[in-house]
DODRENMAR-659108 format. One line per 2 residues: number of its first residue (from 1); for each residue x, y, z of C-alpha. Coordinates in Angstrom, 2 decimals. Layout:
% DODRENMAR-659108
NUM) X Y Z ~ ...
% end
This chain:
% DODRENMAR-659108
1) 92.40 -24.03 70.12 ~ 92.97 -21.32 72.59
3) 95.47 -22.88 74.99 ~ 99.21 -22.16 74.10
5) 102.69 -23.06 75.55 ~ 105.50 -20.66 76.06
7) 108.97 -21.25 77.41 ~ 111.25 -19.10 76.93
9) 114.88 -19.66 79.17 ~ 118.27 -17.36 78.46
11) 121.48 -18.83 77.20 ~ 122.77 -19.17 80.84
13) 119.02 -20.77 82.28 ~ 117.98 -23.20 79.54
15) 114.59 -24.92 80.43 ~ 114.94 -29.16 80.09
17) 111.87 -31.29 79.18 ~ 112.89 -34.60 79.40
19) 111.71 -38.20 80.68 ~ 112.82 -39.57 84.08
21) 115.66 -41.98 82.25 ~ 117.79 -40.95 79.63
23) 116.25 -43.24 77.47 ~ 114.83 -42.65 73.91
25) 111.02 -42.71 73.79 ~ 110.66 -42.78 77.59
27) 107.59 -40.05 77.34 ~ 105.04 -38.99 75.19
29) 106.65 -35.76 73.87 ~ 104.85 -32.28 73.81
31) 101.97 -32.52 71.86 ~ 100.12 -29.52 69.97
33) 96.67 -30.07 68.18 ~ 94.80 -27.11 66.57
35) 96.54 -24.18 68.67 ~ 96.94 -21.55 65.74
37) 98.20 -19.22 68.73 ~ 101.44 -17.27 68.11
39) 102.47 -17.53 72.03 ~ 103.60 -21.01 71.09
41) 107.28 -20.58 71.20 ~ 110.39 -22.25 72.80
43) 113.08 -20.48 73.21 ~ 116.08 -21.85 74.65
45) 114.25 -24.94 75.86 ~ 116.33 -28.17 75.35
47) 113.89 -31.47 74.54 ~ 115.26 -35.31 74.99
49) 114.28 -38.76 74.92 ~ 110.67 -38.82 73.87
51) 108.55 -40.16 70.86 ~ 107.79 -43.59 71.78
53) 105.69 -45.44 69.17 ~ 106.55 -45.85 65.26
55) 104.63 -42.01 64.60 ~ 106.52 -40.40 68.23
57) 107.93 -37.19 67.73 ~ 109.75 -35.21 70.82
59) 107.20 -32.59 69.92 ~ 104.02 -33.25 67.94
61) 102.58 -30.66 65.89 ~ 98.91 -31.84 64.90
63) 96.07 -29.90 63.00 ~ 96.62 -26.33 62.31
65) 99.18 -25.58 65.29 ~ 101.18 -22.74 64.80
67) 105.02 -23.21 66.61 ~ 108.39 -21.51 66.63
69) 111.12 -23.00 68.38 ~ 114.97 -21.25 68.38
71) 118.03 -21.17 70.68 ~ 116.78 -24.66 71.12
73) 117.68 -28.35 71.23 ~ 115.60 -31.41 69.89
75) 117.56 -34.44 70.85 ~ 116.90 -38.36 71.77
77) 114.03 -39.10 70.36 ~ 112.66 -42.95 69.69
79) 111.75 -41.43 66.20 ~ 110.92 -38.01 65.03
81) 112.39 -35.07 66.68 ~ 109.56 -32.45 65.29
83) 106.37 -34.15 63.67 ~ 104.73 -31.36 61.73
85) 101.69 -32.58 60.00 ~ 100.60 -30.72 56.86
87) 98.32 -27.95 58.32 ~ 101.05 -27.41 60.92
89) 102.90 -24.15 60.65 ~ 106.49 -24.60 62.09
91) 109.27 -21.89 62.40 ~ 112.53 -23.58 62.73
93) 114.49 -20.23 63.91 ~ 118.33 -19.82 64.58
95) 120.54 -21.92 66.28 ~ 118.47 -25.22 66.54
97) 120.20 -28.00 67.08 ~ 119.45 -31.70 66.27
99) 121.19 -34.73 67.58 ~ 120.64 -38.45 68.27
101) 116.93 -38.48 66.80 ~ 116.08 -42.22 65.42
103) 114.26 -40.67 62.57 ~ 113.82 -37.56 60.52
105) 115.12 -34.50 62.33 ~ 111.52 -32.48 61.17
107) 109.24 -34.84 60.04 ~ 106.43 -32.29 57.53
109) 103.54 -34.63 56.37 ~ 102.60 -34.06 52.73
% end
């Protein structure tokens, strides 16, 4: 509950997280569970090929996580490419883009 991720890149140094092979579902994805901490923010931080697994998400948003993501790319995944369950607080900011995810874009659990 205290941990927190933070990338943030620039338009002309993006950060990649992506599996070995450009292949959907090749890793686990980035996982959050029960980090209500506001440092968790991407910014300019491209994501591909994860969520493996009928329930896989590129990044995983479990519990009540607190994440905003903008300047950003969410591409590739074997199914979702955001999972945000329903105590999940997600900012989708400005200029996110989406492409080639086998499921729902954002996935938000009722």
């Amino acid at each position: 509950a205290d941990g927190s991720l933070r990338m943030i890149g620039t338009p002309d140094q993006r950060i990649t997280v992506s599996g070995k092979v450009n292949s959907p579902g090749y890793f686990e994805g980035i996982y959050f569970e029960d980090s209500n901490n506001p440092l968790n923010v991407f910014q300019y931080v491209d994501v591909a090929y994860a969520g493996p697994g009928s329930n896989g998400a590129n990044i995983w948003l479990s519990g009540s996580t607190r994440f905003e993501i903008s300047n950003s790319s969410v591409n590739h995944s074997a199914n979702y490419g955001v999972y945000v369950s329903r105590y999940a607080v997600f900012t989708n900011g400005e200029n996110n883009v989406f492409t080639g995810n086998a499921g729902i874009d954002i996935f938000v659990q009722d």
